[in-house]
N, C-alpha and C positions, 0 to 999 in steps of 0.2 A: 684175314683176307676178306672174308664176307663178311656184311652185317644182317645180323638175325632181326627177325623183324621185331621181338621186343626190344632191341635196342634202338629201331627205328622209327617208335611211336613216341609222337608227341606227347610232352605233358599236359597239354591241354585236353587230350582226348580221355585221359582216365577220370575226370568229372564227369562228362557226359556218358560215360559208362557206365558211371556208376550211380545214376539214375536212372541210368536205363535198367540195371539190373533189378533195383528195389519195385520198378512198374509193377512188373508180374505180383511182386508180392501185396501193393497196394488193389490190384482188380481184384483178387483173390480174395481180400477183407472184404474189400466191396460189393463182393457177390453172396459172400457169404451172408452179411448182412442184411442183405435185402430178401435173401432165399431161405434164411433160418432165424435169425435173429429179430428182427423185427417183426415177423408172424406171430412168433413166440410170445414176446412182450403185448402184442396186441390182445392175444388171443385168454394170456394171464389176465388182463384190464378188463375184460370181458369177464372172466370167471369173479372177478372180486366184486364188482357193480351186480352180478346176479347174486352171490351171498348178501350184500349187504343191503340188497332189496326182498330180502326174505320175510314175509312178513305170516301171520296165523291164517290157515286154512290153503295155503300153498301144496299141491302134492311133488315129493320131489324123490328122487334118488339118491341114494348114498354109492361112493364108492365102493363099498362092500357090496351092493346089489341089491340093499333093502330098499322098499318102495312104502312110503307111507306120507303122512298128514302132518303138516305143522303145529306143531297144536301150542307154542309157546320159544319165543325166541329169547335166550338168558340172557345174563349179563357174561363177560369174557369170552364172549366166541362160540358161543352152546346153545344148542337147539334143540328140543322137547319133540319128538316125532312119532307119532304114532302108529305102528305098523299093525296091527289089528285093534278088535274091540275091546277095548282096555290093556293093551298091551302100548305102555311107553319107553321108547327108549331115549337116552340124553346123547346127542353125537356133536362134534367138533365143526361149527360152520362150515371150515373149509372144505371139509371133506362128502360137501352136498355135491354130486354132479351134476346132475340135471334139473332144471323145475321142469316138468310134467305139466300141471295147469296152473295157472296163476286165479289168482282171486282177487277181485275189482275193490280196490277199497271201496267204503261206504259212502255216498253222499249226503251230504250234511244239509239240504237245501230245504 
């Protein structure tokens, strides 16, 4: 006797539907990415350009919380740092967190 209104929806209307329902989930990447993801990556690009500008007489931080002097940058990723007077230790580039002061290279003029 009656028709139910899913029987009285066009077929043409369940495309437009059904882009409309994936919308939400497209904003939602796209927020996400702009609010986490791409800081993120920024903020890595940053970290890796200060390791690999690590150069001798650098004072820097380590993850751990040690605070000392470049005193030699190795071969594979390794960094000679000195955290007292004669005290060296060998730590993993990556894991420098901050430079503290930078030291000017030399001018050659």
């Amino acid at each position: 006797m009656f028709v139910t209104p899913a029987y009285a929806q066009d077929a043409a209307a369940g495309a437009g539907s059904m882009i409309g329902s994936f919308l939400p989930l497209i904003l939602i990447f796209a927020i996400m990415y702009f609010l986490l993801i791409r800081p993120q990556q920024k903020k890595v690009k940053m970290h890796q350009a200060m390791v690999a500008a690590l150069r001798r007489g650098d004072q820097v931080v380590t993850q751990g919380g040690l605070i000392g002097k470049v005193t030699k940058v190795k071969e594979g990723g390794q960094v000679e740092v000195e955290i007292a007077t004669g005290v060296k230790v060998t730590v993993i580039q990556s894991t420098i967190a901050q430079v503290m002061n930078k030291t000017e290279p030399a001018n050659d003029k």
